[in-house]
gemmi code that builds the backbone of each chain (N, CA, C; Angstrom):
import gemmi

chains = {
    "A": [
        ("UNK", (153.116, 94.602, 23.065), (154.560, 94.449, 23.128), (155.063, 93.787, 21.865)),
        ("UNK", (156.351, 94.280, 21.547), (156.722, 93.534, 20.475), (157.666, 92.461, 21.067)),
        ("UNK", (157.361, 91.567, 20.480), (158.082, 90.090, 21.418), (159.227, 89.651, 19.884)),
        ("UNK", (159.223, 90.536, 19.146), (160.652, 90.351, 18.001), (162.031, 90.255, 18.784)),
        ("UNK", (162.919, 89.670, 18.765), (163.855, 90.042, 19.406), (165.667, 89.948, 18.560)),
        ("UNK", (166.300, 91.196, 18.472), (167.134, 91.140, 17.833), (168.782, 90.871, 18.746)),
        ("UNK", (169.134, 89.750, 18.529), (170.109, 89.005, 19.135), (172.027, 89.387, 18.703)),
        ("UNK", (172.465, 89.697, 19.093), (173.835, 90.095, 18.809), (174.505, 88.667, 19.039)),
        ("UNK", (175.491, 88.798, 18.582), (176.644, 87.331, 18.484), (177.233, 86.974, 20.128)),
        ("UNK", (177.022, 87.978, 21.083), (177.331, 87.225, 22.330), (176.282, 86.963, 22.879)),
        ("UNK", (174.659, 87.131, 22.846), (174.055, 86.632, 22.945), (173.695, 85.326, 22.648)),
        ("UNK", (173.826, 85.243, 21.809), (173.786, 83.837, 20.876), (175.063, 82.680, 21.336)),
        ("UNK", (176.423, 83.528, 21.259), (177.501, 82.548, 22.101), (177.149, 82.282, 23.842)),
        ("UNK", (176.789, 83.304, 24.308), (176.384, 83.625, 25.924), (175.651, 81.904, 26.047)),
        ("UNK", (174.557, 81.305, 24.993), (173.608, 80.174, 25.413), (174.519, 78.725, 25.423)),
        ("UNK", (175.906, 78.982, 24.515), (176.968, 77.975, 24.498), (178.336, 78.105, 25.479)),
        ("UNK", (177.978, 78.979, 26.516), (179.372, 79.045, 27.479), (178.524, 79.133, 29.016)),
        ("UNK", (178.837, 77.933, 29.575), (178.115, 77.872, 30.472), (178.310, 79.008, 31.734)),
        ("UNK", (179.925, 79.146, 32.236), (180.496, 80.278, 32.590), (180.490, 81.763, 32.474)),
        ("UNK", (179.489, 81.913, 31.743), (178.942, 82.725, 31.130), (178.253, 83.568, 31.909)),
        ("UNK", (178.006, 84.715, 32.815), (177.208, 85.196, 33.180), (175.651, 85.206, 32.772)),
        ("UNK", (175.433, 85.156, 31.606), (173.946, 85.711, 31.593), (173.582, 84.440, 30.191)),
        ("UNK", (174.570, 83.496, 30.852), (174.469, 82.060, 30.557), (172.384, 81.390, 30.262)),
        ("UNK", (172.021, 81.372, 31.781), (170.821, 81.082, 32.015), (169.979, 81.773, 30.458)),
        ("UNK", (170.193, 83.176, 31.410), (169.103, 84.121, 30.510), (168.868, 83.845, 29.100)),
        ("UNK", (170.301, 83.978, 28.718), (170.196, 83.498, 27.535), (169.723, 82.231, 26.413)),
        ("UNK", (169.820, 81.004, 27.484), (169.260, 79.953, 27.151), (167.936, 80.133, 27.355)),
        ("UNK", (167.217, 80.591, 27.900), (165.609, 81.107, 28.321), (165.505, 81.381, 27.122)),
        ("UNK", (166.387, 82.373, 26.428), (165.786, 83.302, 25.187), (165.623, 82.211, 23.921)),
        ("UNK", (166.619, 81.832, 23.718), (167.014, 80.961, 22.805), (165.667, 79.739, 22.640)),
        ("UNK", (165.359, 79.238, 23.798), (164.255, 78.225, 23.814), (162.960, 78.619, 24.327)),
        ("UNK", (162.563, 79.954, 24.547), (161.675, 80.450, 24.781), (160.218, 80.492, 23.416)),
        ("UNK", (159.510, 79.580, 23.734), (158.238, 79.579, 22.391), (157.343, 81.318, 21.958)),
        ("UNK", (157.489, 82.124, 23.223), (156.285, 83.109, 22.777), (157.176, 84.089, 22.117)),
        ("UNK", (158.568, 84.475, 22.174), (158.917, 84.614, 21.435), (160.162, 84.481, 19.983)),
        ("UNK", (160.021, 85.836, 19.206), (160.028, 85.631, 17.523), (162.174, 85.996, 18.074)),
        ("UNK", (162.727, 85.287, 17.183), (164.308, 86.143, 17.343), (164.976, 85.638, 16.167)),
        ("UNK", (165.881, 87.019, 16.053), (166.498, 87.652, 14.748), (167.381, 87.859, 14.709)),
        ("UNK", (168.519, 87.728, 13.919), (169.796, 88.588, 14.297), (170.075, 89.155, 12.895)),
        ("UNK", (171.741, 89.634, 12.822), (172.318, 90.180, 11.435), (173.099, 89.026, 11.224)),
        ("UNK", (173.406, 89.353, 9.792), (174.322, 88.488, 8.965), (176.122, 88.424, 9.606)),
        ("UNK", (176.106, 89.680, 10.206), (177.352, 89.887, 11.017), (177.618, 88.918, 11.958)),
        ("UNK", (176.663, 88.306, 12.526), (176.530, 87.290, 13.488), (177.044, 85.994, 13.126)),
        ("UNK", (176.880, 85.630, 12.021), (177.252, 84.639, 11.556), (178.514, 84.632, 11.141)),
        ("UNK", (179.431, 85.455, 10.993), (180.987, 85.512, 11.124), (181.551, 85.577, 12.284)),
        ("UNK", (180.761, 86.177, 13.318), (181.241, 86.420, 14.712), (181.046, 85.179, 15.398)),
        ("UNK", (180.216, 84.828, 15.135), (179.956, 83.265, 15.975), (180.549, 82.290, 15.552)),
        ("UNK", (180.976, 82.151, 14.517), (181.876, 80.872, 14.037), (183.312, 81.498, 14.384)),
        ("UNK", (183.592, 82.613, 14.441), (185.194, 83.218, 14.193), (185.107, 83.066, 16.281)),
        ("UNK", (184.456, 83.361, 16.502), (184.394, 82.768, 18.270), (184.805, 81.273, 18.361)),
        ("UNK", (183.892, 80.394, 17.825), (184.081, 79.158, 18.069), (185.040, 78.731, 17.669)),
        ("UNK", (185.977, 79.013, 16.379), (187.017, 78.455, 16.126), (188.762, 79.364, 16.546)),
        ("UNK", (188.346, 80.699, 16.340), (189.330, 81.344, 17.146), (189.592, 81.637, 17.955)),
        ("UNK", (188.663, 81.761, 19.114), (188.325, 82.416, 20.280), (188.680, 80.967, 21.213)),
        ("UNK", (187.370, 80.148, 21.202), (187.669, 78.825, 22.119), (188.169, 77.765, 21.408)),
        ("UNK", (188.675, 78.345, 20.245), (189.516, 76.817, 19.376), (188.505, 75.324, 19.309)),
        ("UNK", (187.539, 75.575, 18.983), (186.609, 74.871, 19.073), (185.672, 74.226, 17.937)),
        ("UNK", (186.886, 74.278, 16.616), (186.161, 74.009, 15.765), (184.891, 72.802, 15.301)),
        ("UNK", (184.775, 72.095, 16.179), (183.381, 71.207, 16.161), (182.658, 71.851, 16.617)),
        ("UNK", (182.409, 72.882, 16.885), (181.506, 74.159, 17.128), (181.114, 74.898, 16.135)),
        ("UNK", (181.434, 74.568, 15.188), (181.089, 75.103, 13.683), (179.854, 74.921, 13.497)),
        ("UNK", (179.316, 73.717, 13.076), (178.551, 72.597, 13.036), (177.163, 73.287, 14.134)),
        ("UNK", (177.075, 73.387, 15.517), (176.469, 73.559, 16.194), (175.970, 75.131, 16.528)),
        ("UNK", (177.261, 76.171, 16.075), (177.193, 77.130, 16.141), (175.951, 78.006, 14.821)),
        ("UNK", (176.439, 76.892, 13.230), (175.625, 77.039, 12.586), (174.081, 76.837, 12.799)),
        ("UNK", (173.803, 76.074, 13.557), (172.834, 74.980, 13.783), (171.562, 76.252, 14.194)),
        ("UNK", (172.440, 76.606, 15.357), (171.790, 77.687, 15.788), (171.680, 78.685, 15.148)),
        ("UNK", (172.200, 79.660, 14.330), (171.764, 80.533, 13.866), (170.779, 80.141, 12.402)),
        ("UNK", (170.891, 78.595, 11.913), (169.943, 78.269, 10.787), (168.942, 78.185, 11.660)),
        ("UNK", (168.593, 78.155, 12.829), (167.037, 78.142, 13.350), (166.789, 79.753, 13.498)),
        ("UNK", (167.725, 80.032, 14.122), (167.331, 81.765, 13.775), (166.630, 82.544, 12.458)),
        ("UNK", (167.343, 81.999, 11.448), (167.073, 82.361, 10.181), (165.879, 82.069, 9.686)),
        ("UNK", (165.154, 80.798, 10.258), (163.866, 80.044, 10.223), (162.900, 80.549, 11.027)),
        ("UNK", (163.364, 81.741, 12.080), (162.248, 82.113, 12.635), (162.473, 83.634, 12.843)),
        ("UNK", (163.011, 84.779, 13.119), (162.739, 85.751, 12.876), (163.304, 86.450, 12.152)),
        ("UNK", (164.228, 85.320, 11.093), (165.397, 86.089, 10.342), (167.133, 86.576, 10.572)),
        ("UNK", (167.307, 86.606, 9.882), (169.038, 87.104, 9.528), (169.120, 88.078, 8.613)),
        ("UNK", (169.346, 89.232, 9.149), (168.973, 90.278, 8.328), (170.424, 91.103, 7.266)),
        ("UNK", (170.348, 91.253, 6.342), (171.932, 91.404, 5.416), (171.420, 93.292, 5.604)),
        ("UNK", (172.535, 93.554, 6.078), (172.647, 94.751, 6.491), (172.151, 95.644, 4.413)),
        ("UNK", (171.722, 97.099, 4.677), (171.622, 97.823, 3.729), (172.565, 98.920, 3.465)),
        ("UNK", (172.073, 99.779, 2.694), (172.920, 101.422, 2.410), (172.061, 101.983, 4.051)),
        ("UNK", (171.464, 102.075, 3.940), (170.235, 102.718, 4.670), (170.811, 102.459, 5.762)),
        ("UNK", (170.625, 101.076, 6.118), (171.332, 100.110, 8.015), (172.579, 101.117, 8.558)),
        ("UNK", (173.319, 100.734, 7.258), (174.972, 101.018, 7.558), (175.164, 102.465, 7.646)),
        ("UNK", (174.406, 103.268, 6.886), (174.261, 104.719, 7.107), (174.060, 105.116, 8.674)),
        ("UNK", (173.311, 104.384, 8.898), (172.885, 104.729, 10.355), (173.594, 103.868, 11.301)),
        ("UNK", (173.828, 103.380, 11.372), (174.662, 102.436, 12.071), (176.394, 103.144, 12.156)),
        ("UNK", (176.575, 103.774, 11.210), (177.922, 104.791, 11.183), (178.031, 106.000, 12.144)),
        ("UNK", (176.313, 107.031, 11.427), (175.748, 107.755, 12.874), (176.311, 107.405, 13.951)),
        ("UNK", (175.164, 105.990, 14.594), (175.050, 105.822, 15.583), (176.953, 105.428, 16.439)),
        ("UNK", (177.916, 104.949, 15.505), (179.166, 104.912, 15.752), (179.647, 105.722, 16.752)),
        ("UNK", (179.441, 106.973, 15.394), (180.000, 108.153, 15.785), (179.469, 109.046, 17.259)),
        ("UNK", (178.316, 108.993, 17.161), (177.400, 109.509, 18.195), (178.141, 109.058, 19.802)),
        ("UNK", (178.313, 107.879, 19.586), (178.233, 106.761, 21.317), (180.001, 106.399, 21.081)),
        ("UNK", (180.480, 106.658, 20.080), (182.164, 105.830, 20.562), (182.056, 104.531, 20.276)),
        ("UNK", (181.218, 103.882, 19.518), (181.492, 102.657, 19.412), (181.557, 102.031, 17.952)),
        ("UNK", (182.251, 100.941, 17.815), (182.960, 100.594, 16.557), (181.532, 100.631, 15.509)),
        ("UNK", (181.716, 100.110, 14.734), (180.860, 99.999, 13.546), (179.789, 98.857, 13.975)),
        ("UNK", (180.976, 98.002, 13.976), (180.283, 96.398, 14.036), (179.096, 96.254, 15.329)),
        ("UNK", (179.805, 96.835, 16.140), (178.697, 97.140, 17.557), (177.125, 97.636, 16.915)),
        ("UNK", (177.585, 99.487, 16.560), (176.617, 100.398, 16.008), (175.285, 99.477, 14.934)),
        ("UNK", (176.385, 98.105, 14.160), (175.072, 97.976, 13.258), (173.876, 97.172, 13.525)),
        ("UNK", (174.187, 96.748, 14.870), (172.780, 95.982, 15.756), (172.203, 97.027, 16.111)),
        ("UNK", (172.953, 97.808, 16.587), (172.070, 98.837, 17.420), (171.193, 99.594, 16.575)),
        ("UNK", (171.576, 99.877, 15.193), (171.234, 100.651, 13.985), (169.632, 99.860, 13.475)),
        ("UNK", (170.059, 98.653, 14.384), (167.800, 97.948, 13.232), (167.340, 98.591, 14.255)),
        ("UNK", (166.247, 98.584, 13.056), (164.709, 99.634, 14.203), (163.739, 98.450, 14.259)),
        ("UNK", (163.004, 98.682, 15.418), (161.619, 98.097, 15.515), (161.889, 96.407, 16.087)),
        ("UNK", (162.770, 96.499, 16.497), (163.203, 94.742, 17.204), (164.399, 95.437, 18.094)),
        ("UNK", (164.133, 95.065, 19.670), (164.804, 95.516, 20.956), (166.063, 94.499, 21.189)),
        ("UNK", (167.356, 94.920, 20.794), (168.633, 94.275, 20.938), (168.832, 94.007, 21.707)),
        ("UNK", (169.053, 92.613, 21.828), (169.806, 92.175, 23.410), (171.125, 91.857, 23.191)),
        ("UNK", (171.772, 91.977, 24.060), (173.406, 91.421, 23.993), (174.440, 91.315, 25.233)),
        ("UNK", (175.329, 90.775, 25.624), (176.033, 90.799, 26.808), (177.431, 91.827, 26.705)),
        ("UNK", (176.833, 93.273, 26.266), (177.876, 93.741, 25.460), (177.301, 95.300, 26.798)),
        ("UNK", (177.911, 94.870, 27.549), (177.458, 96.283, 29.043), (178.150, 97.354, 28.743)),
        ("UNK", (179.713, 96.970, 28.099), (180.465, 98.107, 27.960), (179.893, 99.278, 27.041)),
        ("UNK", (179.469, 98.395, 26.101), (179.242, 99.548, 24.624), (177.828, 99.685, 24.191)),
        ("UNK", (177.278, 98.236, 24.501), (175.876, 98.620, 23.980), (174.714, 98.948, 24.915)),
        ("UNK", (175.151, 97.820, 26.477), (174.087, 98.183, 27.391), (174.055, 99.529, 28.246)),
        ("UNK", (175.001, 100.189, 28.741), (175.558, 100.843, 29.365), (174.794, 102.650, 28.712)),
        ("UNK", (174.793, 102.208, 27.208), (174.452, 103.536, 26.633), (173.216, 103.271, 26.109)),
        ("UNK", (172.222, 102.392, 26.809), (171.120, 101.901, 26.598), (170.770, 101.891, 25.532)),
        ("UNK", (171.719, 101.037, 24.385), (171.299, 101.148, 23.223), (170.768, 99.356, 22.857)),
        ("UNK", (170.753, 98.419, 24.209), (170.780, 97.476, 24.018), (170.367, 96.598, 25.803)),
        ("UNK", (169.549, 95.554, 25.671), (169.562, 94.875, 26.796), (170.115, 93.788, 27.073)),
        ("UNK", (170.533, 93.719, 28.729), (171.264, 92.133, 28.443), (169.867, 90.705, 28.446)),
        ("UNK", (170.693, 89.809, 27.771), (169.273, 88.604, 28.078), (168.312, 88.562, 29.312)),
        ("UNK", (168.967, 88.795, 30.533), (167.882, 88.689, 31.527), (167.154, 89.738, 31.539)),
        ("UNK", (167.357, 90.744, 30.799), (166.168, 91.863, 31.269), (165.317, 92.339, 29.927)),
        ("UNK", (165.262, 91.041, 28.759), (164.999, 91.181, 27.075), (163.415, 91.286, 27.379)),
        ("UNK", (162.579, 90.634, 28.358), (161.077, 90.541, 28.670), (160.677, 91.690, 29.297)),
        ("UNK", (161.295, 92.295, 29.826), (160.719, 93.242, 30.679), (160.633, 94.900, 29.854)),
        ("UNK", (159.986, 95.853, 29.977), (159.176, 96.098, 29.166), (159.917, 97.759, 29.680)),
    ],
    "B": [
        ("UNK", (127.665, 94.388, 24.146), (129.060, 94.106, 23.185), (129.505, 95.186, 23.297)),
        ("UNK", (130.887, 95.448, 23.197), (131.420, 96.167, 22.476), (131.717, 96.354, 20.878)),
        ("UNK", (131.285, 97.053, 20.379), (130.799, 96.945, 19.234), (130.571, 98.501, 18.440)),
        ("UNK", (131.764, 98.308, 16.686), (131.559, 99.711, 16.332), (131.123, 99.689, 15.046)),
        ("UNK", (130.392, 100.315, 14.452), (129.589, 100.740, 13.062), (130.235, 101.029, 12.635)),
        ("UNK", (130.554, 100.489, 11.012), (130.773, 100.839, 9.763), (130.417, 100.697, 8.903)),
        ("UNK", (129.485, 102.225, 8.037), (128.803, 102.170, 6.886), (127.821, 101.386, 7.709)),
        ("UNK", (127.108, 100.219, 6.984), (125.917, 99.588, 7.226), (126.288, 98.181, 8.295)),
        ("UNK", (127.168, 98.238, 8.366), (127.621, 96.980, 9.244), (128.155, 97.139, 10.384)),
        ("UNK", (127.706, 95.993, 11.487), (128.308, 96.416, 12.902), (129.326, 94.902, 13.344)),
        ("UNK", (130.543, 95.215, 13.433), (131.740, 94.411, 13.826), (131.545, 94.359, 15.181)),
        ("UNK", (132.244, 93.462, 15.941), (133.030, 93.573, 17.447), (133.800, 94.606, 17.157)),
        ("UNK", (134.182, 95.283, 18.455), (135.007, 96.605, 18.423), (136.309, 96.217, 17.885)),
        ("UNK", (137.117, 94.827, 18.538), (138.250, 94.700, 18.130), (138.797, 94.835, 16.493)),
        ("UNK", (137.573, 94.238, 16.081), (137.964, 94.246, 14.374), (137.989, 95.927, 13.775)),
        ("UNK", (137.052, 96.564, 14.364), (137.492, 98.285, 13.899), (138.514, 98.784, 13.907)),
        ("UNK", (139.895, 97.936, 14.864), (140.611, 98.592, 14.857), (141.763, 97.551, 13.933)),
        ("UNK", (141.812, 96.517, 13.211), (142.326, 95.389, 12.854), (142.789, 96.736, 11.763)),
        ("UNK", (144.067, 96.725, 10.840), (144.490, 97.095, 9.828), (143.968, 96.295, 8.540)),
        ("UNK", (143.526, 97.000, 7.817), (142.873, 96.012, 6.708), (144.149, 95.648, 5.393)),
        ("UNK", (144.209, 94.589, 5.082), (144.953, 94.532, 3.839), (144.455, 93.612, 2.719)),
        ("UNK", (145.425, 93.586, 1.691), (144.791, 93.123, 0.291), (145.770, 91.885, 0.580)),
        ("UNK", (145.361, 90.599, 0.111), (146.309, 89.197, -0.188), (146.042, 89.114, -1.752)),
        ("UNK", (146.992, 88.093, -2.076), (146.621, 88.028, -3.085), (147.091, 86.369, -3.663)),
        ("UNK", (146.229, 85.852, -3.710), (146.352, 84.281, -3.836), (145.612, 83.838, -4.413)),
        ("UNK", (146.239, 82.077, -5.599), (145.463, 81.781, -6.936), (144.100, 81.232, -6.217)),
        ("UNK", (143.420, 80.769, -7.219), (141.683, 80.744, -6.945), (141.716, 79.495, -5.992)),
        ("UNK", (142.694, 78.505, -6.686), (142.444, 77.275, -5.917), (142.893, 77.281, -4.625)),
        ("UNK", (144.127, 77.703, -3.589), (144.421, 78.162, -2.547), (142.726, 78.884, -1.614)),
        ("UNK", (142.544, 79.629, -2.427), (141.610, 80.681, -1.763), (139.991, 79.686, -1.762)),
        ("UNK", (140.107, 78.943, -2.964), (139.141, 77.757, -2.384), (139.046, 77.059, -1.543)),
        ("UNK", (140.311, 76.560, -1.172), (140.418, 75.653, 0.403), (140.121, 76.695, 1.216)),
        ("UNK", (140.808, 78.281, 1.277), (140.381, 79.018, 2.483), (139.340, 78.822, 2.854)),
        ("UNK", (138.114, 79.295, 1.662), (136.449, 79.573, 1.780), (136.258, 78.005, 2.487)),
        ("UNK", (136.700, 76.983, 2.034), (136.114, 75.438, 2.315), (136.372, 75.814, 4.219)),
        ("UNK", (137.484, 75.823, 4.239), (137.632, 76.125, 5.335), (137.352, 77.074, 6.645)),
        ("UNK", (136.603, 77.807, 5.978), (136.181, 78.536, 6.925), (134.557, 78.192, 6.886)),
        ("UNK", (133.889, 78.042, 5.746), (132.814, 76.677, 5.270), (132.740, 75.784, 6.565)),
        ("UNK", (133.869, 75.445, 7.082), (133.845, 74.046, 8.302), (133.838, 74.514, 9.357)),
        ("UNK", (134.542, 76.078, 9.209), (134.617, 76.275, 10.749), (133.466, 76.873, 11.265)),
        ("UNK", (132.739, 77.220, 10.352), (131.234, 78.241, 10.441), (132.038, 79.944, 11.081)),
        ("UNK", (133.217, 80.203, 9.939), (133.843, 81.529, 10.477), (134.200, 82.208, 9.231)),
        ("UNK", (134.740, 83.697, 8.856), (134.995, 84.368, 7.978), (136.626, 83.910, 7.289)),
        ("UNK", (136.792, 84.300, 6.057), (137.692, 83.923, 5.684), (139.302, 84.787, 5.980)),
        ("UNK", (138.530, 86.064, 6.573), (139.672, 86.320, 7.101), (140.254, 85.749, 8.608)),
        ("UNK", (138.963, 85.655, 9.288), (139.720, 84.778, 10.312), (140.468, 83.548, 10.240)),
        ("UNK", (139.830, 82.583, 9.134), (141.067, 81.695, 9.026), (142.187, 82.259, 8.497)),
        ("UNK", (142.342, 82.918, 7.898), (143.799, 83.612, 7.228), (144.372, 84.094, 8.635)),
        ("UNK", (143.923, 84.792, 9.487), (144.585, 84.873, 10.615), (144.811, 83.794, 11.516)),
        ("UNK", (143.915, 82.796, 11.543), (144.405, 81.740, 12.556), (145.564, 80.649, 11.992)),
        ("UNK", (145.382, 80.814, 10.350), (146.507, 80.249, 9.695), (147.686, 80.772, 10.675)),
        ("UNK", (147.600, 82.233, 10.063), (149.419, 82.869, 10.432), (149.568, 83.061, 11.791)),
        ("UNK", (149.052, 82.802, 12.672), (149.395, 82.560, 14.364), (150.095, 81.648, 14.178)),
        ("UNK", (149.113, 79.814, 13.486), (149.502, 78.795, 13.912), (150.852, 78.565, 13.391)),
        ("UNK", (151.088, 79.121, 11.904), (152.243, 79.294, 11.040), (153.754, 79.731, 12.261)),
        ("UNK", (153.475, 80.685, 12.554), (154.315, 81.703, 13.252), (154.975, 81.050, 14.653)),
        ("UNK", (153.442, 80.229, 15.788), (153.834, 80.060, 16.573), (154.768, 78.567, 16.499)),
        ("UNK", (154.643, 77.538, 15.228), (155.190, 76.315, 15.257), (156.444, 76.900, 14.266)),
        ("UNK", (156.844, 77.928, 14.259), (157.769, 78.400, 13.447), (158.732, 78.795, 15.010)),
        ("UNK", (157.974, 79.226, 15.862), (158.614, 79.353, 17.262), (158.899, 77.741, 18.408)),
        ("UNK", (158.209, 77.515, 17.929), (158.133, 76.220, 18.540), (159.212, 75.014, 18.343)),
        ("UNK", (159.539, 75.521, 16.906), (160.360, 74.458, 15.750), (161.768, 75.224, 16.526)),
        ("UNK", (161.351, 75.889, 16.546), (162.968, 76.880, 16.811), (163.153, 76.366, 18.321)),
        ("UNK", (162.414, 76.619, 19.651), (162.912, 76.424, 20.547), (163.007, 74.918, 20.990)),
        ("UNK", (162.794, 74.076, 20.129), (162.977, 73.230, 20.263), (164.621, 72.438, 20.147)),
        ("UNK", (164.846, 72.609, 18.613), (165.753, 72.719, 18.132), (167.331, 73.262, 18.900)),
        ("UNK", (166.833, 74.153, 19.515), (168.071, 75.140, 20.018), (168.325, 74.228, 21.663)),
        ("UNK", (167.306, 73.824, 22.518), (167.121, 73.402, 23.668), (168.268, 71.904, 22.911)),
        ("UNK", (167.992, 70.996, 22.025), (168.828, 70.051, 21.722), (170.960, 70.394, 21.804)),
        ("UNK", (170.448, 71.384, 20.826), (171.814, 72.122, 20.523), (172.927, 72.543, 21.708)),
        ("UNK", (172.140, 73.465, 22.383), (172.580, 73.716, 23.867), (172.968, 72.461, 24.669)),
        ("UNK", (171.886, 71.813, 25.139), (171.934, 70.480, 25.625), (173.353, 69.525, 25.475)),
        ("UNK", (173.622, 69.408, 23.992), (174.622, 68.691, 23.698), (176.043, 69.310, 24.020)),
        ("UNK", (175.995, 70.701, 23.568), (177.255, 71.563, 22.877), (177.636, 72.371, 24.032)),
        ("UNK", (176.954, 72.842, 25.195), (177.180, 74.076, 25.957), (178.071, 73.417, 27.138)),
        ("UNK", (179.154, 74.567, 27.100), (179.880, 74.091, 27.968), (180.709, 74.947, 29.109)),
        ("UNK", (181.324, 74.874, 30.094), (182.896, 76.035, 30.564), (183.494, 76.193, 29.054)),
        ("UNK", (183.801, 77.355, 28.975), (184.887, 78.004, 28.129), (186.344, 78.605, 28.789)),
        ("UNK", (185.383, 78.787, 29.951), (186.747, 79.782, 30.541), (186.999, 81.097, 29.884)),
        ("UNK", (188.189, 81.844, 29.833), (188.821, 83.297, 29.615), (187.599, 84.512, 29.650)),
        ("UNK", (187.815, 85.071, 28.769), (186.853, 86.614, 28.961), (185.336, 86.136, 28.134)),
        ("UNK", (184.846, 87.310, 29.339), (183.635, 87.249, 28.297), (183.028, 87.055, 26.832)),
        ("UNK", (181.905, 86.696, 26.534), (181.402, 86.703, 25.012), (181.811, 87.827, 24.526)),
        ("UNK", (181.102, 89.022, 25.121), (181.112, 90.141, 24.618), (182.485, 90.674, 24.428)),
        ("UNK", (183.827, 90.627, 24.701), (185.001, 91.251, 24.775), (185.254, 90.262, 23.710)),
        ("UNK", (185.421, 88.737, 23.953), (185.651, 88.199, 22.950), (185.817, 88.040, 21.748)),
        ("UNK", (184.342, 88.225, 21.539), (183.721, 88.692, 20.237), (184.741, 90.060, 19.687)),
        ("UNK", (184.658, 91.144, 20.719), (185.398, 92.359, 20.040), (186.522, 91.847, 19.715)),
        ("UNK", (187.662, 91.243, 20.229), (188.953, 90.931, 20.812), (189.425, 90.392, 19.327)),
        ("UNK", (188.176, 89.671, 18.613), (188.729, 88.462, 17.479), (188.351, 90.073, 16.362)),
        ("UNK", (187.333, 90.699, 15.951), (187.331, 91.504, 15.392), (188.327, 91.975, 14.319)),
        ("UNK", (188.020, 92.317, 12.732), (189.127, 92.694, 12.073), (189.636, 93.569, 12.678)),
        ("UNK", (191.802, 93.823, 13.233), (192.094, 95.399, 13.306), (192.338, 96.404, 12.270)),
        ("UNK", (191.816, 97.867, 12.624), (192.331, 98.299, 11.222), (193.867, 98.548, 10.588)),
    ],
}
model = gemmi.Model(1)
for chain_id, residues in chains.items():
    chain = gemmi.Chain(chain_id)
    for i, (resn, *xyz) in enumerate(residues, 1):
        res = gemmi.Residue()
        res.name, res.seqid = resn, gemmi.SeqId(i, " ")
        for name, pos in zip(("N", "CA", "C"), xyz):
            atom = gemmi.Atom()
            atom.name, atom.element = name, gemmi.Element(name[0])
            atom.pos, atom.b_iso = gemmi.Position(*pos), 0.0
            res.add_atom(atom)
        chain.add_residue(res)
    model.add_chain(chain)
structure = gemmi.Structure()
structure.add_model(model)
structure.setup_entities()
């Protein structure tokens, strides 16, 4: 099994909102030792532009960073390519879904999780946190 | 054993199927390897592999540690819509 795991920005917010449906799961993932997790560079605009626009929460900056600099320390933050975004446009076009969605879905070889049912789980291009272990 | 021949030498089976690669590191580095595997009474590629487990897994370890603090302190009710809509909701429009 590949235990890489590539994390989208509500995943990553999902472990800071307790109200959160897939709240738990997600904190499992986040502090889970066996495995490796990764996200995109996209994440890191989405997660701060959450914390300070979304829940007006700007001392969430700070913490929001916190977390994705451990990300970066362990399976990476990946800066999208020609190549990514090529495919990630595809994949847009293919499923109806925006760009920004398409370019998680677009890495190969690391299984996306996200709390994103409408667009990403739904067209099984993506799992939510509670079901990231199961095979 | 399980156990497979190559050329003149017989491995455990598992290693027949190990991907072989080239490293490439200065003499003195690769001296501590040999010392070290010297101590462990083992090959030098196995310490190179038990290096990058131990590397990898306190690289996981460091992380879930870290994040369990973070959460701990910071996680809270938000209230309104989901992450996921959220997230879209703030999104540049075109």
């Amino acid at each position: 099994m590949n235990d890489t795991l590539l994390l989208d920005a509500s995943a990553i917010l999902a472990a800071l909102k307790t109200d959160e449906p897939q709240h738990e799961a997600a904190v499992g993932l986040l502090t889970d030792e066996a495995l490796t997790l990764s996200t995109l560079e996209l994440a890191r605009y989405e997660v701060v532009n959450v914390a300070v626009c979304g829940w007006r929460k700007p001392e969430l900056v700070t913490a929001s960073l916190g977390v994705l600099e451990r990300i970066a320390n362990d399976g990476g933050i990946l800066a999208p390519s020609d190549v990514h975004l090529t495919r990630a446009a595809e994949l847009a076009a293919l499923h109806g879904i925006s760009v920004y969605d398409a370019a998680y879905a677009a890495v190969t070889g690391r299984r996306l999780v996200s709390c994103d049912e409408r667009d990403l789980v739904s067209k099984g291009l993506a799992v939510l946190p509670a079901d990231a272990r199961s095979n | 054993m399980n156990a497979i021949a190559t050329g003149s030498s017989v491995y455990p089976g598992i290693l027949g199927f190990m991907p072989k690669v080239m490293v490439s590191m200065p003499d003195d580095l690769l001296a501590k390897v040999d010392a070290e595997a010297d101590r462990a009474g083992t090959s030098r590629s196995a310490v190179l592999r038990g290096f990058a487990e131990a590397a990898i897994q306190q690289r996981r370890t460091d992380r879930a540690r870290a994040m369990k603090e973070i959460i701990d302190e910071f996680a809270a009710p938000r209230g309104g819509e989901n992450v996921a809509e959220l997230v879209k909701a703030l999104r540049p429009k075109p």
